[in-house]
PyMOL commands that place a pseudoatom at each C-alpha (Angstrom):
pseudoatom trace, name=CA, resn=UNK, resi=1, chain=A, elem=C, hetatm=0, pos=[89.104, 55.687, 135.267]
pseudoatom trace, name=CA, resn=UNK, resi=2, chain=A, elem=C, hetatm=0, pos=[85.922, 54.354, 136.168]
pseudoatom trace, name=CA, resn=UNK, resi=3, chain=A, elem=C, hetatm=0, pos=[83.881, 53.458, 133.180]
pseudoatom trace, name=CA, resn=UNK, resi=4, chain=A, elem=C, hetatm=0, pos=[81.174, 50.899, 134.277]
pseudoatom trace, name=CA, resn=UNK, resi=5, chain=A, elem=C, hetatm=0, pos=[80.142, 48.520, 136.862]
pseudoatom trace, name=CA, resn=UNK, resi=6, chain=A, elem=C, hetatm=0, pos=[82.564, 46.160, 136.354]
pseudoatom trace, name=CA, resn=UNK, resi=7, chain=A, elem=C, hetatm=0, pos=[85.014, 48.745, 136.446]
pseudoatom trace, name=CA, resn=UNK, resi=8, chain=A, elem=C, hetatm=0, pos=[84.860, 48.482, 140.433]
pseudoatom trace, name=CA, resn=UNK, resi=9, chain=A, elem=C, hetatm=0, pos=[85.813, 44.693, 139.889]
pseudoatom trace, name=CA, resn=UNK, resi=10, chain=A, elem=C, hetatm=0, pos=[89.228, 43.286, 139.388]
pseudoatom trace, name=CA, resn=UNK, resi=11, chain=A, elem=C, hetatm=0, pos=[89.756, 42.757, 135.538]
pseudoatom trace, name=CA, resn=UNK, resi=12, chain=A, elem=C, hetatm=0, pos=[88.290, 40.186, 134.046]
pseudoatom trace, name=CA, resn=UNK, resi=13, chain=A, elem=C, hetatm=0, pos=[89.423, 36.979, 133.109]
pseudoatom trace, name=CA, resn=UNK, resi=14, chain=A, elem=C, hetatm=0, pos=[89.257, 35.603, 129.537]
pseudoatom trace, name=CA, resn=UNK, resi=15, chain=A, elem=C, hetatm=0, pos=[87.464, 32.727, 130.499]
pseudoatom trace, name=CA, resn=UNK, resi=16, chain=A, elem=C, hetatm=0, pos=[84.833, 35.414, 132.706]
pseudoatom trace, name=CA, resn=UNK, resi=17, chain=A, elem=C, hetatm=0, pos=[84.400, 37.562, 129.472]
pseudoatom trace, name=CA, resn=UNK, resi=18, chain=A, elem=C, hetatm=0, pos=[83.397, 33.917, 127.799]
pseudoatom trace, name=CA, resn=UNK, resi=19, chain=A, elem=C, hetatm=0, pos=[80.861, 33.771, 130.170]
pseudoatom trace, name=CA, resn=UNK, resi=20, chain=A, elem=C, hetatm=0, pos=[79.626, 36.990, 129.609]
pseudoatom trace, name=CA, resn=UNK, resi=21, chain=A, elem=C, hetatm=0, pos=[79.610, 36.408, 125.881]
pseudoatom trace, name=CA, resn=UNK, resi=22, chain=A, elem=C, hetatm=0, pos=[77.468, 33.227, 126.587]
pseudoatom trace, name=CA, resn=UNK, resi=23, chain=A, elem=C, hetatm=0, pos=[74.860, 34.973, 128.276]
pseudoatom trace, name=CA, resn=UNK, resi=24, chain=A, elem=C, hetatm=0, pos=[74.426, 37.663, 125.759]
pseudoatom trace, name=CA, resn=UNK, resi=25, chain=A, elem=C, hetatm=0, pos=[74.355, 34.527, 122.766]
pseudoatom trace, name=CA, resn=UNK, resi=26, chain=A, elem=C, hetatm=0, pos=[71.708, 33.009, 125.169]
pseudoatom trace, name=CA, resn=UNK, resi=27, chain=A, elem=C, hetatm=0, pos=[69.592, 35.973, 125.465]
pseudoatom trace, name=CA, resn=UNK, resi=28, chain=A, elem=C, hetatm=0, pos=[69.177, 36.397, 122.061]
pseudoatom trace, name=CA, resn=UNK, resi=29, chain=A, elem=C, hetatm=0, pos=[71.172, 39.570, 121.842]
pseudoatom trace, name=CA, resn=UNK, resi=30, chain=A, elem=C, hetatm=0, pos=[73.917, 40.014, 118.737]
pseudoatom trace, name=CA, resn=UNK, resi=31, chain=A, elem=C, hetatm=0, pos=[77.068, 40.911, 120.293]
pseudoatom trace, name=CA, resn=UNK, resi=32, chain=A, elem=C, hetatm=0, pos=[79.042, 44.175, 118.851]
pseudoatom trace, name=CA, resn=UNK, resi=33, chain=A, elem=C, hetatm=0, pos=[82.570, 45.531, 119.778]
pseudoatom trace, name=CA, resn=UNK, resi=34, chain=A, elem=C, hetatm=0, pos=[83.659, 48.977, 119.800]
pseudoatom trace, name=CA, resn=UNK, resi=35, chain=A, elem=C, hetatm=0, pos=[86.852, 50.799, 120.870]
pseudoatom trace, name=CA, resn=UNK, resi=36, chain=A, elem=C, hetatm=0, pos=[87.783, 54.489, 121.656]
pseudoatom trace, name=CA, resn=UNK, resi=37, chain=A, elem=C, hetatm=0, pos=[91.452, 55.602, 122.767]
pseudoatom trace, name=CA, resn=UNK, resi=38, chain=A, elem=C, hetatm=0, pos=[90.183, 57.696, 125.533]
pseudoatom trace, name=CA, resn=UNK, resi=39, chain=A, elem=C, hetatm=0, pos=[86.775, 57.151, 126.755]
pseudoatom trace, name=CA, resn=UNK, resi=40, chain=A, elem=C, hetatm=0, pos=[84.517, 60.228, 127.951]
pseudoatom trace, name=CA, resn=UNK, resi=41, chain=A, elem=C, hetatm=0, pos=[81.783, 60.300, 129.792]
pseudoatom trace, name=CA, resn=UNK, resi=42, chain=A, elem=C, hetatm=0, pos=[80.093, 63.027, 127.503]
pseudoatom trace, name=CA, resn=UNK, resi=43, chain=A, elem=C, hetatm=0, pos=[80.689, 61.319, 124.251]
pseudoatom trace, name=CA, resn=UNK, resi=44, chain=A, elem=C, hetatm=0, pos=[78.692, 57.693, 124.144]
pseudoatom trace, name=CA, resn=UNK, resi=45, chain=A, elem=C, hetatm=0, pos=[79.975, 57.343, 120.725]
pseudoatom trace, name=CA, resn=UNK, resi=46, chain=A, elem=C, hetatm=0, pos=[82.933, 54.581, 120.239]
pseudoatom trace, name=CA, resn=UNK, resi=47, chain=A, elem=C, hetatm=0, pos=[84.121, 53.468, 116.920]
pseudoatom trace, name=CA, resn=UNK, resi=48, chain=A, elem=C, hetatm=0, pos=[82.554, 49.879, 115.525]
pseudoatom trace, name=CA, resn=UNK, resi=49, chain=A, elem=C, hetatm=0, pos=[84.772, 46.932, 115.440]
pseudoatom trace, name=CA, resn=UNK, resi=50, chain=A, elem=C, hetatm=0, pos=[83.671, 45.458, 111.966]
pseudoatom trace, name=CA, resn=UNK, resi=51, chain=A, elem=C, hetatm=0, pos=[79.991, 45.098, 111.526]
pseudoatom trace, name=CA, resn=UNK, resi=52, chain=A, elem=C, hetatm=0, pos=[77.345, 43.554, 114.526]
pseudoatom trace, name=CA, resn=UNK, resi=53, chain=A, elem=C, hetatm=0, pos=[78.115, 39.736, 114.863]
pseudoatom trace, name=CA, resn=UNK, resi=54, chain=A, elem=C, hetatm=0, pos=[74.682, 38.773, 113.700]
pseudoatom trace, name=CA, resn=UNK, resi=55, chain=A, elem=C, hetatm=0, pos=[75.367, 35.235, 112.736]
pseudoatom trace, name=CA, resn=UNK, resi=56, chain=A, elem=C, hetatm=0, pos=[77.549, 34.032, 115.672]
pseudoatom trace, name=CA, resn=UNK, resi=57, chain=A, elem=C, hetatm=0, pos=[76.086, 30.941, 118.053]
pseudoatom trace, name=CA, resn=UNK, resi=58, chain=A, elem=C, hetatm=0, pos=[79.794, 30.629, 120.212]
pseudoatom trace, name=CA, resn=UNK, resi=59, chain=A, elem=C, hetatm=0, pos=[81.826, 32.180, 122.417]
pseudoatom trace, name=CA, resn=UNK, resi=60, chain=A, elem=C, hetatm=0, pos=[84.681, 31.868, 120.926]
pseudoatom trace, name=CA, resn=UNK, resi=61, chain=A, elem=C, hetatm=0, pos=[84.129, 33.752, 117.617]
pseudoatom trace, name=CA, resn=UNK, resi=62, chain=A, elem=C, hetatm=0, pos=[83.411, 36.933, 119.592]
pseudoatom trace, name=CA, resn=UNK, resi=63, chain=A, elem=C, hetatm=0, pos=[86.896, 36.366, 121.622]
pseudoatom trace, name=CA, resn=UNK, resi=64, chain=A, elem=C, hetatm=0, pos=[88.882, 36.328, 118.224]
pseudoatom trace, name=CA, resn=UNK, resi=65, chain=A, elem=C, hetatm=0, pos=[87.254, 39.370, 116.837]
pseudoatom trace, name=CA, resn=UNK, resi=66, chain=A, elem=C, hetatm=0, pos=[87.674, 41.181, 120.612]
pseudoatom trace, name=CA, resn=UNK, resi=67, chain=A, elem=C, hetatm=0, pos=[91.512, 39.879, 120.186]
pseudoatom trace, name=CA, resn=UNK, resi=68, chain=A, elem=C, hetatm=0, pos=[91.783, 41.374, 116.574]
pseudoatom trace, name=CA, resn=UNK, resi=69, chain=A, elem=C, hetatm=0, pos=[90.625, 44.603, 117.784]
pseudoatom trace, name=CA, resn=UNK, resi=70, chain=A, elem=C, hetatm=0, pos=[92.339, 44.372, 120.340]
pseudoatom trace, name=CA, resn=UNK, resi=71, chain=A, elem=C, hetatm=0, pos=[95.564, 43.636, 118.550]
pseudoatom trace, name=CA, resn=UNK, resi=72, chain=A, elem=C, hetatm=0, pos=[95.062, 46.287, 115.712]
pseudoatom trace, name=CA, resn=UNK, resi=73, chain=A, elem=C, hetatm=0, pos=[94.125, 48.568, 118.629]
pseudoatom trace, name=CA, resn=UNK, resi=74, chain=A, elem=C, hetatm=0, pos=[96.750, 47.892, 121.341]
pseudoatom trace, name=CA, resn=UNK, resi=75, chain=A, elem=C, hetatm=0, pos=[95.980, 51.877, 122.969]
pseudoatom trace, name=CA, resn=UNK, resi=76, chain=A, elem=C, hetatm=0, pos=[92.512, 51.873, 123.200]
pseudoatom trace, name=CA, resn=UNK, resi=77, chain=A, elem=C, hetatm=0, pos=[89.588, 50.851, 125.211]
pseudoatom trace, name=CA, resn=UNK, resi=78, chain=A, elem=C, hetatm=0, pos=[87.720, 47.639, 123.923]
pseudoatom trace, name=CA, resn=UNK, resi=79, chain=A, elem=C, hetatm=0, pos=[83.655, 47.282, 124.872]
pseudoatom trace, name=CA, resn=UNK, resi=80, chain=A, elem=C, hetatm=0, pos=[81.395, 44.731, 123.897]
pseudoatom trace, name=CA, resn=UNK, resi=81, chain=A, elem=C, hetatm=0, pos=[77.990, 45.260, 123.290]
pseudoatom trace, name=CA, resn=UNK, resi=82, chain=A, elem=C, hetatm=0, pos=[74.742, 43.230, 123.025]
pseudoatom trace, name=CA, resn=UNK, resi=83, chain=A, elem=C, hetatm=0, pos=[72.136, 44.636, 120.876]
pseudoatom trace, name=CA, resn=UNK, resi=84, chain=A, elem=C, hetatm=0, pos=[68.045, 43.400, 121.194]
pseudoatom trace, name=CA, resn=UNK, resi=85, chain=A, elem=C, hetatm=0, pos=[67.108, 42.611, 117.735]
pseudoatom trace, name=CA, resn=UNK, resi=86, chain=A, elem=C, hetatm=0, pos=[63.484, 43.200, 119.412]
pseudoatom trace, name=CA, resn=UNK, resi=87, chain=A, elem=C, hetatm=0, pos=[63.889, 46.609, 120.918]
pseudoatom trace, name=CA, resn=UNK, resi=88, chain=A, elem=C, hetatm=0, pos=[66.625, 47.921, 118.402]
pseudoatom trace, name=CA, resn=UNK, resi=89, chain=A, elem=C, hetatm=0, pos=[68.420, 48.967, 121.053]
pseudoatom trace, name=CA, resn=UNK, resi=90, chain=A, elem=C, hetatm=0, pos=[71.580, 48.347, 123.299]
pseudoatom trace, name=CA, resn=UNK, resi=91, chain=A, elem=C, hetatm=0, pos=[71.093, 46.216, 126.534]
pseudoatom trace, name=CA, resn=UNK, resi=92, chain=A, elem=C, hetatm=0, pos=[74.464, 44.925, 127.449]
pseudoatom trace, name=CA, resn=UNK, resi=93, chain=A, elem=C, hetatm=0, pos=[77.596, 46.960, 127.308]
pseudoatom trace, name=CA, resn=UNK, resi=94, chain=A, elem=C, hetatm=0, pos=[80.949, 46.702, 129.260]
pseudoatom trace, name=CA, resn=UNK, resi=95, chain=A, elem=C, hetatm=0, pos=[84.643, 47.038, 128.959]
pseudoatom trace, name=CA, resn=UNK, resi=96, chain=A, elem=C, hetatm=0, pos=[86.322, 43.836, 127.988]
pseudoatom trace, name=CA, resn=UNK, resi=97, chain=A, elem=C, hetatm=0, pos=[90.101, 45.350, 127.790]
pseudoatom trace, name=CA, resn=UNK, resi=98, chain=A, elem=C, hetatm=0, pos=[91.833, 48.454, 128.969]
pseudoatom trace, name=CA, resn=UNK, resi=99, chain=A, elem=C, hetatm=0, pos=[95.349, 49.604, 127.580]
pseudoatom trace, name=CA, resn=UNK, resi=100, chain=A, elem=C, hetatm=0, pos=[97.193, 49.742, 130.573]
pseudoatom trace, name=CA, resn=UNK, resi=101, chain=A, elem=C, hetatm=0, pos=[95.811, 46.358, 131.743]
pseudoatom trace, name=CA, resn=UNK, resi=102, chain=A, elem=C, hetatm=0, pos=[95.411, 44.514, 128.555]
pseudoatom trace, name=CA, resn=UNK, resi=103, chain=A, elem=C, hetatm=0, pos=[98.399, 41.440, 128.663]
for i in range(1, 103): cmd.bond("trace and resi %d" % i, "trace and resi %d" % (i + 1))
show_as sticks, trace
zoom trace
C-alpha cells in the first residue's frame, strides 16, 4: 500500500528518520506521532500517540516515543507529524514504520 511519497522509497533507516526528525526540530515545527491499524485513504484521522512533543529540542526523544508506540502498537501503521505553531496546522507528515516491515 502506497501511503505517501516516501512510500515509493525503500524503508527508511533509523538513522534517516533522525534526520527527518532534525529538520522538523529545526524548522520550528513540534513533532506528533499517530498510528492507525489499517490506513485509508478516505479517513485522514489516525489515533494520537500521547500528546504533541512541544518541549522536545533532540532527535532522539522523538525516536523513543516512535519506539514506544511502536512497541505497544506492533500491528499498526506509525506516522510522524510536524505541526506549525504559526499556521496551526500540519506541514510534515510521513510513515516512519509499517507492520509488515517494522524489525
Amino acid at each position: 500500500m502506497k501511503l505517501e511519497t516516501f512510500s515509493y522509497l525503500p524503508p527508511l533507516s533509523a538513522q534517516q528518520v533522525a534526520q527527518q526528525i532534525e529538520y522538523i526540530l529545526k524548522q520550528g515545527l513540534v513533532p506528533a506521532i499517530e498510528y492507525v491499524a489499517e490506513p485509508n485513504p478516505r479517513d485522514h484521522y489516525w489515533s494520537m500517540w500521547k500528546l504533541p512533543l512541544f518541549d522536545v529540542r533532540a532527535a532522539a526523544a522523538v525516536l523513543t516515543e516512535i519506539e514506544a508506540c511502536t512497541t505497544a502498537h506492533p500491528d499498526c501503521y506509525v506516522r510522524l507529524i510536524g505541526y506549525d505553531r504559526n499556521r496551526q496546522s500540519q506541514t510534515v507528515s510521513l510513515v516512519v514504520r509499517r507492520p509488515s516491515l517494522s524489525p
